[in-house]
N, CA, C and O atoms as CSV, one atom per row, in Angstrom:
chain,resi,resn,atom,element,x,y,z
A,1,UNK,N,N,0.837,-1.178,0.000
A,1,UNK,CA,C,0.000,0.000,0.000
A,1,UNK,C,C,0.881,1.241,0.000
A,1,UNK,O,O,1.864,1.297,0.739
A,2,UNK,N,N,0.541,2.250,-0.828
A,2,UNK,CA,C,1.566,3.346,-1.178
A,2,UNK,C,C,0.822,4.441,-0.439
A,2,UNK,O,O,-0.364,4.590,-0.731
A,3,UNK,N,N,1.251,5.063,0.289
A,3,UNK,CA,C,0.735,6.368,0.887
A,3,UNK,C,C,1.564,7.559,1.115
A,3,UNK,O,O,2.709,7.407,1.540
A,4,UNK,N,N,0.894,9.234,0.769
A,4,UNK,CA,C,1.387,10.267,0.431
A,4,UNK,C,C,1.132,11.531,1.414
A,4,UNK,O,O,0.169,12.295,1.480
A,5,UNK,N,N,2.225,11.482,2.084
A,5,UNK,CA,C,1.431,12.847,3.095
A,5,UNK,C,C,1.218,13.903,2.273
A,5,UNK,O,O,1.782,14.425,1.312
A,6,UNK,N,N,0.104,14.092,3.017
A,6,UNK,CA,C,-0.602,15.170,2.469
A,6,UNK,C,C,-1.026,16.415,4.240
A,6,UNK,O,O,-0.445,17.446,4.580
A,7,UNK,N,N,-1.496,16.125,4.516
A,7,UNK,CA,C,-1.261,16.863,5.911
A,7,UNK,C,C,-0.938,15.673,6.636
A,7,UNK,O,O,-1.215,14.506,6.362
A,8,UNK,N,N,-0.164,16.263,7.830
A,8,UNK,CA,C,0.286,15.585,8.961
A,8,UNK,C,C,0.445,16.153,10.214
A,8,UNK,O,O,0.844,17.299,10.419
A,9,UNK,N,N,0.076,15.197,11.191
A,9,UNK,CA,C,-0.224,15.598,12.630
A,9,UNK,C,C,0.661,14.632,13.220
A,9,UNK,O,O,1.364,13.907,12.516
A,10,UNK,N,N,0.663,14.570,14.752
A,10,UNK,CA,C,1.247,13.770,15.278
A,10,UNK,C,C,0.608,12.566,15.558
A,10,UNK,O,O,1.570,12.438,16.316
A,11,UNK,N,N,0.244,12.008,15.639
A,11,UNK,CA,C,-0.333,10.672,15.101
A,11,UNK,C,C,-0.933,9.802,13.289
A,11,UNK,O,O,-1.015,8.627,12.932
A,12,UNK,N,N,-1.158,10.836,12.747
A,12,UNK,CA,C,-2.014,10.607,11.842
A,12,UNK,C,C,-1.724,11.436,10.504
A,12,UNK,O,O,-1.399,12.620,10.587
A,13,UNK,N,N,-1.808,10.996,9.664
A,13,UNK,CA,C,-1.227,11.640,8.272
A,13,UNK,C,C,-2.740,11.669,7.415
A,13,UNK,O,O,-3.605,10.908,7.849
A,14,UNK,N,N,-3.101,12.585,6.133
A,14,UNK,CA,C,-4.269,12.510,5.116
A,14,UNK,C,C,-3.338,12.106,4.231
A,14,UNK,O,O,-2.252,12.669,4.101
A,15,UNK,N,N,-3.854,10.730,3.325
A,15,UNK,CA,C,-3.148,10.593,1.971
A,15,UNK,C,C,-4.519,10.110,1.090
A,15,UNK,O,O,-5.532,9.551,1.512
A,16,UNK,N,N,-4.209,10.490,-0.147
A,16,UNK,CA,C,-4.858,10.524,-0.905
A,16,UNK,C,C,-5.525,8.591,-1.070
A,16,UNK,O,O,-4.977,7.571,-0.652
A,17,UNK,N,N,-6.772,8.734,-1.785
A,17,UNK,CA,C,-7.095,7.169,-1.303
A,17,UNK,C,C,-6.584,6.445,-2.503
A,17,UNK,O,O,-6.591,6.688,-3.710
A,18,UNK,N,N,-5.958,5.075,-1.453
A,18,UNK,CA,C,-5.397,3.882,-2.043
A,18,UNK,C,C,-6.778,2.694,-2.854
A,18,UNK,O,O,-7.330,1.750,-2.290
A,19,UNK,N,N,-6.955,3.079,-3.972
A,19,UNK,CA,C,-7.774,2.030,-4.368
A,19,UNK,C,C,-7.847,0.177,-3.976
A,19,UNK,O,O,-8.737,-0.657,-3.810
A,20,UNK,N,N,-6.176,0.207,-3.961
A,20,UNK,CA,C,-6.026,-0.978,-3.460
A,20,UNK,C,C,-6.215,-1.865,-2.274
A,20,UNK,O,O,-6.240,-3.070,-2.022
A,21,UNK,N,N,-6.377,-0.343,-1.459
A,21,UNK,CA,C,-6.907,-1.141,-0.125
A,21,UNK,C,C,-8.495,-1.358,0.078
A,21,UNK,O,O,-8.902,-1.274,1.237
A,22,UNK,N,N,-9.396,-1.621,-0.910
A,22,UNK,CA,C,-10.378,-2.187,-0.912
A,22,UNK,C,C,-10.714,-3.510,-0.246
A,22,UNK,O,O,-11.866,-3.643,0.167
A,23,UNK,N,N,-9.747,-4.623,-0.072
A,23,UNK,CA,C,-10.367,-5.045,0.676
A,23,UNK,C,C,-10.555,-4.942,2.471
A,23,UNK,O,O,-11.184,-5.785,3.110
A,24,UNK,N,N,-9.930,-3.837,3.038
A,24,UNK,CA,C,-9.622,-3.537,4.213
A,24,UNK,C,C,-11.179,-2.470,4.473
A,24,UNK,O,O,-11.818,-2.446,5.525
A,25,UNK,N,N,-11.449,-1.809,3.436
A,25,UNK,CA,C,-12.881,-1.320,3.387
A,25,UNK,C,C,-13.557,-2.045,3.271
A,25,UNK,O,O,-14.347,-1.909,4.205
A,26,UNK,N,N,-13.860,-2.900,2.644
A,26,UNK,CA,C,-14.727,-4.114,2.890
A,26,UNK,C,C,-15.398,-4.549,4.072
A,26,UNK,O,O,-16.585,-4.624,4.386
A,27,UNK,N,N,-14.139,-4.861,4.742
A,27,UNK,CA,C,-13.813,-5.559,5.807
A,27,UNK,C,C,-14.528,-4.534,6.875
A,27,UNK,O,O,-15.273,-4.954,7.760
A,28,UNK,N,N,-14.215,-3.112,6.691
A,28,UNK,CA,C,-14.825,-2.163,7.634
A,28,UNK,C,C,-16.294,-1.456,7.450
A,28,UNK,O,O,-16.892,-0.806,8.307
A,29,UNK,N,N,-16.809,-1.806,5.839
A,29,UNK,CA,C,-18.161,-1.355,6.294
A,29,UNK,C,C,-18.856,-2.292,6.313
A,29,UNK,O,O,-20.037,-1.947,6.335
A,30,UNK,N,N,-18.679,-3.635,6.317
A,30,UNK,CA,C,-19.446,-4.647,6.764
A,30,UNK,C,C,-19.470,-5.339,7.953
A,30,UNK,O,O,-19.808,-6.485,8.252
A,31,UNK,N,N,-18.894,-4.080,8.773
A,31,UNK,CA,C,-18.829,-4.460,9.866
A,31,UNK,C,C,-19.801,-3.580,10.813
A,31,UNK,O,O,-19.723,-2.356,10.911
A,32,UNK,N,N,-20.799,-4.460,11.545
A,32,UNK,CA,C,-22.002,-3.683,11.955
A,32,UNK,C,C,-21.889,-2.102,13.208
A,32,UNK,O,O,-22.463,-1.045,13.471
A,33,UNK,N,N,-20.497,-3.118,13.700
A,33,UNK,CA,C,-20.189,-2.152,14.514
A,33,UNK,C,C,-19.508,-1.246,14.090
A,33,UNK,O,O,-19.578,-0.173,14.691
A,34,UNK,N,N,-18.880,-1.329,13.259
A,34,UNK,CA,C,-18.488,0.500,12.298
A,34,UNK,C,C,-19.463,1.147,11.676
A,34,UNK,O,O,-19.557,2.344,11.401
A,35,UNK,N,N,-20.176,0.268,11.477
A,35,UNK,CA,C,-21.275,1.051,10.434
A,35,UNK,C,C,-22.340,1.885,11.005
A,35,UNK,O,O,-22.957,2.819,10.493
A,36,UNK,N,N,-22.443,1.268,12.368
A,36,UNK,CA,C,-23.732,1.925,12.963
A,36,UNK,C,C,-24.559,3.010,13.046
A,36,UNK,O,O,-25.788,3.071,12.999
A,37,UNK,N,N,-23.484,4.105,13.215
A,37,UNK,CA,C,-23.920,5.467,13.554
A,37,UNK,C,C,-24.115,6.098,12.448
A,37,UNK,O,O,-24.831,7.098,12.491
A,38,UNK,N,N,-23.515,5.667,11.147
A,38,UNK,CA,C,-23.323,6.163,9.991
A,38,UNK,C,C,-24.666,5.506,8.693
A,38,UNK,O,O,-24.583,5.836,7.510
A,39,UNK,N,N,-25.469,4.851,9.063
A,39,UNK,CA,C,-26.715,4.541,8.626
A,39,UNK,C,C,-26.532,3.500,7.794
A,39,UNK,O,O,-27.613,3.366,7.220
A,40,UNK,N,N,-25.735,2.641,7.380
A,40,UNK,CA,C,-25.342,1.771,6.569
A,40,UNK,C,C,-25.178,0.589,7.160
A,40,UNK,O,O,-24.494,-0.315,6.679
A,41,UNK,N,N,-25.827,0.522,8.295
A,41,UNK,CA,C,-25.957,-0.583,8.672
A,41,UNK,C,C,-26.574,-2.045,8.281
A,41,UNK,O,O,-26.255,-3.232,8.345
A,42,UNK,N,N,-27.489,-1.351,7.905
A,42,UNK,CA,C,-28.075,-2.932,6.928
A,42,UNK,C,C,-27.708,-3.317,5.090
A,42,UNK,O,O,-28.116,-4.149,4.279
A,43,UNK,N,N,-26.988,-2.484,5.080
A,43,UNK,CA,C,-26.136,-2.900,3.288
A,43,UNK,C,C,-25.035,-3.953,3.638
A,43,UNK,O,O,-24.556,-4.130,4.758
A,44,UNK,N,N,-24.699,-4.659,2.426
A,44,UNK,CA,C,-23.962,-5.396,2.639
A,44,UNK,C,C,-22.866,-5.213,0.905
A,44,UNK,O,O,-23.378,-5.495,-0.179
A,45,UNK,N,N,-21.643,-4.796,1.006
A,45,UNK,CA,C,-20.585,-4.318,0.384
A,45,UNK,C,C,-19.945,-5.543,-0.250
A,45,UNK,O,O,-19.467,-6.486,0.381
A,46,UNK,N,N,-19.992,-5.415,-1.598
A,46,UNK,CA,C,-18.979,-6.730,-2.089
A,46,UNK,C,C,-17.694,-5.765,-2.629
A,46,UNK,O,O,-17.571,-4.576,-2.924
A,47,UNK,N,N,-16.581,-7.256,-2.581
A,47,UNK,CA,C,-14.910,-6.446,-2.481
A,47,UNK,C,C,-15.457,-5.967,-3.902
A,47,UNK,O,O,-15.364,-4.744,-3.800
A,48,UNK,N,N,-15.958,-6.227,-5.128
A,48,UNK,CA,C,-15.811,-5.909,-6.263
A,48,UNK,C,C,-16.635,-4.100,-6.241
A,48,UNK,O,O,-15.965,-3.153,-6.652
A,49,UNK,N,N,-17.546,-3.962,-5.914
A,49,UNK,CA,C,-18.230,-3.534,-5.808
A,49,UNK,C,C,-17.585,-1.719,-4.809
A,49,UNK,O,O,-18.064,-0.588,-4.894
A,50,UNK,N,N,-16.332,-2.258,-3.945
A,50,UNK,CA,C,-15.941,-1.507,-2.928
A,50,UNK,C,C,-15.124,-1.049,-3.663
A,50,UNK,O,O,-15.135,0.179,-3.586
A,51,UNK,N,N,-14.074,-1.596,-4.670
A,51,UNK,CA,C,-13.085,-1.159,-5.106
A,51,UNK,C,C,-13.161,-0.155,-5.952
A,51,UNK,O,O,-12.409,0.819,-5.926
A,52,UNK,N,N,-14.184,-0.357,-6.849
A,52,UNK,CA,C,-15.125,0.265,-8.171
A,52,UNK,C,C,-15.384,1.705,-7.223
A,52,UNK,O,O,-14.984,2.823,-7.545
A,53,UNK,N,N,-16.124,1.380,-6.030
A,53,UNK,CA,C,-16.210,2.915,-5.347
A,53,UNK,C,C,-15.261,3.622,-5.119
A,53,UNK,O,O,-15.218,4.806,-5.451
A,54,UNK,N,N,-14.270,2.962,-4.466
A,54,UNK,CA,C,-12.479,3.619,-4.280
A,54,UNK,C,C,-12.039,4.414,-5.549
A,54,UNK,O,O,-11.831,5.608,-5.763
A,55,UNK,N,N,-11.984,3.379,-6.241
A,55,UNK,CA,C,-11.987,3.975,-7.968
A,55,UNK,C,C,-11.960,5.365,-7.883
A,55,UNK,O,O,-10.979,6.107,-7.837
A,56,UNK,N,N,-13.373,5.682,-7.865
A,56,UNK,CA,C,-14.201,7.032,-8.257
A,56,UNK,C,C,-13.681,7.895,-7.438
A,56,UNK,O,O,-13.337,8.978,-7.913
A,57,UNK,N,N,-13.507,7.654,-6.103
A,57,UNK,CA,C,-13.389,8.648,-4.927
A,57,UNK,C,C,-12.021,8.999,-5.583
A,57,UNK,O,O,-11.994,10.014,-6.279
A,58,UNK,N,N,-10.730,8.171,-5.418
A,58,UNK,CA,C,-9.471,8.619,-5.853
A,58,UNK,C,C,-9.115,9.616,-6.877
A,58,UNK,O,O,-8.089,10.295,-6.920
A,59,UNK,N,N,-10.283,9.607,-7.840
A,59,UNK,CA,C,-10.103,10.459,-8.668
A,59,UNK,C,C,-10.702,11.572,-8.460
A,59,UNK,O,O,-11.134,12.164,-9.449
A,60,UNK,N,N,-10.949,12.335,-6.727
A,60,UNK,CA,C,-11.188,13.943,-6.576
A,60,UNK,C,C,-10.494,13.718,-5.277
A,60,UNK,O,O,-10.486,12.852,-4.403
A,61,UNK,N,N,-9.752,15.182,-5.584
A,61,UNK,CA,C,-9.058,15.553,-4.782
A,61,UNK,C,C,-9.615,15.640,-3.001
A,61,UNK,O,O,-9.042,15.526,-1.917
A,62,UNK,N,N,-11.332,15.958,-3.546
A,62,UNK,CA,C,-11.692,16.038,-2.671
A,62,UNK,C,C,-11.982,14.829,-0.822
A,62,UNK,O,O,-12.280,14.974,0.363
A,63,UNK,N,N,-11.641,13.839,-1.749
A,63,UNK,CA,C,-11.195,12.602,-0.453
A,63,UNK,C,C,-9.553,12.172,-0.096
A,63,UNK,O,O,-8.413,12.225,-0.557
A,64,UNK,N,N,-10.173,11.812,0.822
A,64,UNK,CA,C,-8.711,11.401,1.529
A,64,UNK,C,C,-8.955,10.558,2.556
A,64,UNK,O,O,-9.890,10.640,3.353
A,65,UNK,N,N,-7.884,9.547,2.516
A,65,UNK,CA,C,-7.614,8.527,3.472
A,65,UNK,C,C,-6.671,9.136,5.077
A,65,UNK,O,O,-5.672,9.855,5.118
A,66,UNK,N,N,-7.345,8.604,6.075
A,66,UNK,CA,C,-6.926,8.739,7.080
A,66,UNK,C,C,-6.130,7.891,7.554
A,66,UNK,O,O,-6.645,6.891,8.054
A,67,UNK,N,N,-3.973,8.057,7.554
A,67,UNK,CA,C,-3.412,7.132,8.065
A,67,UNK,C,C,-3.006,7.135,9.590
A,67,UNK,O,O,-2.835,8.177,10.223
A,68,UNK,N,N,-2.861,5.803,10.147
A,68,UNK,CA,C,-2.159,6.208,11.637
A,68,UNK,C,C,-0.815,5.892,11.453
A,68,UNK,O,O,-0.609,5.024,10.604
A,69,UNK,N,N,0.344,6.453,12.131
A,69,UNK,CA,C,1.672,6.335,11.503
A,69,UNK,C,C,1.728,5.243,12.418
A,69,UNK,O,O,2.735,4.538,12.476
């Protein structure tokens, strides 16, 4: 996984999103207890389906991945 600071704090860096880590998103919005508060609780995310979204997002500036160093 390739990641690019983009701002940085002391714990935590913004890098632009890694399409490739789709299946680690996967893994996190199908998970009930991440999902909860955020209303997506009852969808269910396929890896194909997650990546295709990553896709799209990567290509605006306007998202970003949250790393912990």
């Amino acid at each position: 996984m390739k990641y690019f600071k983009w701002y940085e704090g002391d714990r935590i860096y913004f890098s632009p999103i890694n399409p490739d880590d789709y299946e680690i998103y996967t893994k996190w919005v199908n998970d009930p207890a991440v999902t909860e508060g955020v209303g997506m609780r009852n969808k269910v995310f396929s890896l194909q389906n997650e990546r295709k979204a990553l896709e799209k997002m990567s290509e605006s500036s306007d998202n970003f991945a949250i790393i912990l160093k």
